[in-house]
C-alpha positions as CSV (number, residue, x, y, z in Angstrom):
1,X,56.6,-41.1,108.6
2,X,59.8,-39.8,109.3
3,X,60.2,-37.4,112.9
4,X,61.0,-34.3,110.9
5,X,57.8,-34.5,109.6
6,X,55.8,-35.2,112.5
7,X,57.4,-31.8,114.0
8,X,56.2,-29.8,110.8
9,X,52.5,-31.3,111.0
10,X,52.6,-30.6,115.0
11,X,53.5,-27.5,114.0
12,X,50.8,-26.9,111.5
13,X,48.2,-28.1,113.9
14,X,48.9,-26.1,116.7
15,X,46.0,-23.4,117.5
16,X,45.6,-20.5,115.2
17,X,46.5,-18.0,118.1
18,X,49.7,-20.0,119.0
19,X,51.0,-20.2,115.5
20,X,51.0,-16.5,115.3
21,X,52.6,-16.5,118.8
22,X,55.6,-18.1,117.3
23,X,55.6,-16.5,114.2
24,X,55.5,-13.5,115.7
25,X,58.2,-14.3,118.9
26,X,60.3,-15.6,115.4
27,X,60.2,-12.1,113.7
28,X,60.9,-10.2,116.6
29,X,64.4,-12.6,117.7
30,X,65.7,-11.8,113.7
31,X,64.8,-8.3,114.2
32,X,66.8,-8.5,117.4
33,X,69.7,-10.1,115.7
34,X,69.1,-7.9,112.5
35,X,69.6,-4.8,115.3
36,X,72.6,-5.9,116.7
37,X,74.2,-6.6,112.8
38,X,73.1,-3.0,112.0
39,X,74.5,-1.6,115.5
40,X,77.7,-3.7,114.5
41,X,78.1,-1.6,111.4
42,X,77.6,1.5,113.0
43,X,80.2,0.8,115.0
44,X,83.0,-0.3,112.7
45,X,81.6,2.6,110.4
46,X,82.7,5.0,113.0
47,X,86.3,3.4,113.5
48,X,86.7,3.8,109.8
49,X,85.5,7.6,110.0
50,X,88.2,7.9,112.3
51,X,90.8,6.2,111.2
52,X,90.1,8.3,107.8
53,X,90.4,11.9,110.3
54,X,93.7,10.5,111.3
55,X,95.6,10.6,108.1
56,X,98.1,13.1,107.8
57,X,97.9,14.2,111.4
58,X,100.4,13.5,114.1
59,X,98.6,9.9,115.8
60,X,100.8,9.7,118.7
61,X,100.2,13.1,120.2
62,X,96.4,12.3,119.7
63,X,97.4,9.7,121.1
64,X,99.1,10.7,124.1
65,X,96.1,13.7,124.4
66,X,93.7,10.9,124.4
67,X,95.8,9.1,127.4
68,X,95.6,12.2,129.5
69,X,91.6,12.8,129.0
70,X,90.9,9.9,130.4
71,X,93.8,10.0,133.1
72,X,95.5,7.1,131.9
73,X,99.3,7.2,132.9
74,X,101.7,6.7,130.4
75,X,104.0,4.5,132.3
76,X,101.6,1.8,132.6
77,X,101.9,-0.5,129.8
78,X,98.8,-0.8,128.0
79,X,99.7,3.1,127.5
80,X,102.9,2.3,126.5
81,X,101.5,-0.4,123.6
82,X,98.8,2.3,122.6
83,X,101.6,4.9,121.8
84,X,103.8,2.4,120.1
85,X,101.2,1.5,118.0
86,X,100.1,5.3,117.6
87,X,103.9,5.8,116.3
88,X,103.7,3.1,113.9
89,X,100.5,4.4,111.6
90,X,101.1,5.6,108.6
91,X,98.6,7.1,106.2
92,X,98.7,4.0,103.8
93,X,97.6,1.8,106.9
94,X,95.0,4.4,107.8
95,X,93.6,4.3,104.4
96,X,93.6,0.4,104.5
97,X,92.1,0.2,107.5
98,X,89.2,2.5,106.8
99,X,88.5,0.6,103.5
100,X,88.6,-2.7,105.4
101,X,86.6,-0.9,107.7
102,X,83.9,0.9,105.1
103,X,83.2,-2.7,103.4
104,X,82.8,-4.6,106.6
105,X,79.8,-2.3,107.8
106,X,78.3,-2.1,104.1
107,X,78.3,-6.2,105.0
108,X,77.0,-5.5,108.0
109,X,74.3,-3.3,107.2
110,X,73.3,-5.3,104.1
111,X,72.8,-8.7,106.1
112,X,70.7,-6.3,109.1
113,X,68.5,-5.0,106.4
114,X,68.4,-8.5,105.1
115,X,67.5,-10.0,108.4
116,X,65.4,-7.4,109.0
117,X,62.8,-8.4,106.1
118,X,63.8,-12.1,106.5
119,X,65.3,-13.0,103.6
120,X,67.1,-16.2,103.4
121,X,69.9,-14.6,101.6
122,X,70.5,-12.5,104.8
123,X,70.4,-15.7,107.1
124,X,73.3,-17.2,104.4
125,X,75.5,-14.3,105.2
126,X,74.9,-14.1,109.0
127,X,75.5,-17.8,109.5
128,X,78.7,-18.0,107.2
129,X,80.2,-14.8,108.6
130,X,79.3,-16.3,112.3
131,X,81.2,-19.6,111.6
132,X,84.2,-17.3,109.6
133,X,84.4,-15.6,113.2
134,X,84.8,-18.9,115.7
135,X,88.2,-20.0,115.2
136,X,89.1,-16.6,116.4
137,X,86.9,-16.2,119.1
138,X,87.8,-19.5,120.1
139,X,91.7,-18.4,119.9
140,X,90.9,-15.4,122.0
141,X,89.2,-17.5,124.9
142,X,92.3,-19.9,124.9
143,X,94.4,-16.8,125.7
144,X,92.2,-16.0,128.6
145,X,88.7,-16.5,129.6
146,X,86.9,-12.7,130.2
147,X,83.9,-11.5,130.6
148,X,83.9,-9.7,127.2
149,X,85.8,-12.6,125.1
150,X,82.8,-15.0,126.3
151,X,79.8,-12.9,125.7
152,X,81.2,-11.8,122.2
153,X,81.0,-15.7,122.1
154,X,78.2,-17.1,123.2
155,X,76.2,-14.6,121.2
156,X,77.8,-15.6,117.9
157,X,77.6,-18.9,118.6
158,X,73.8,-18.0,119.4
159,X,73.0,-16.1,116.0
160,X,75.1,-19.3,114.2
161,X,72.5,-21.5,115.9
162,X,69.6,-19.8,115.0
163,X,70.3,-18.8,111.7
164,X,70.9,-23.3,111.2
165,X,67.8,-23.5,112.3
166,X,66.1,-20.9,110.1
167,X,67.8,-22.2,107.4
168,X,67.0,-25.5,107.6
169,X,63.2,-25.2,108.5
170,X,63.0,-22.9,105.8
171,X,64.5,-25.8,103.5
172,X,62.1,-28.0,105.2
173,X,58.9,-26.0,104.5
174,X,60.4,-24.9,100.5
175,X,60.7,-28.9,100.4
176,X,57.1,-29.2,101.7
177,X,55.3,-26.5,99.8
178,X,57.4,-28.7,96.5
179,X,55.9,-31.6,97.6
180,X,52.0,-30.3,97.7
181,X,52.7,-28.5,94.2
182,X,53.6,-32.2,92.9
183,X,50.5,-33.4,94.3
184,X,48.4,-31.0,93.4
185,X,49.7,-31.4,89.5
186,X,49.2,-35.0,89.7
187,X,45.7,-34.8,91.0
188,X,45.1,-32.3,88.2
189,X,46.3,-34.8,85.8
190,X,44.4,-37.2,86.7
């Protein structure tokens, strides 16, 4: 009997109360993930609400306004980058960018309602999107290792994990429950 299988039996044989422990501790980490794509969308919802207030009004001097509320000076040069890039905007980027914007969160929100009710269509999108996401991530820690840059991914590369295994033990049991409809036809048969 191959190992696979002897996991799923184990599985199947554990104590009533500890299967529902795991079930249970299951639903509640894809509700967790499921949160934090939903939260995700809000976010980049938000930025594309803004970036949609911004058209045809003056970006740099909100801009610069923005620099002084939070005391910022404006010869240091991350302040310097932020204006340049304020004076660069144009209401056809601004339009793009909130359309880029709109779509990704629709994604978002679609794969966290997904998630949510555990749909396997849902664990497709979050592990694909995941993987679509590493080779930047992984770009962005060759430029420098942060704080930030390393938590943004470890937790991907935690939800890519988990979704693999979700997927695959849900192949594993569709595969099983196949296998007992089989035998229970051929026993009927016979």
């Amino acid at each position: 009997m191959p190992r696979g299988t002897l996991r799923v039996l184990a599985r199947c044989m554990l104590p009533p109360a500890t299967k529902i422990d795991f079930h249970r501790a299951q639903k509640n980490l894809l509700r967790a993930v499921a949160s934090f794509e939903f939260i995700k969308g809000i976010f980049v919802l938000l930025i594309g609400l803004c970036a949609v207030l911004l058209v045809r009004k003056d970006a740099w001097v909100i801009a610069e306004s923005l620099l002084a509320v939070f005391h910022i000076s404006t010869d240091r040069h991350f302040a310097q980058v932020f204006l340049d890039f304020a004076d660069t905007l144009t209401d056809t980027r601004l339009w793009a960018a909130a359309k880029i914007a709109f779509v990704y969160s629709a994604l978002r929100f679609a794969e966290g309602y997904g998630l949510w009710k555990g749909r396997t269509w849902a664990e497709w999108i979050a592990f694909g999107s995941g993987t679509l996401l590493l080779p930047l991530e992984i770009r962005e820690l060759l430029r420098g290792i942060t704080l930030i840059r390393f938590a943004v991914f470890a937790i991907n590369l935690g939800i890519i994990t988990y979704m693999f295994f979700l997927l695959r033990d849900g192949r594993r049991q569709r595969r099983q429950q196949r296998l007992i409809q089989a035998e229970s036809r051929d026993q009927q048969a016979d």
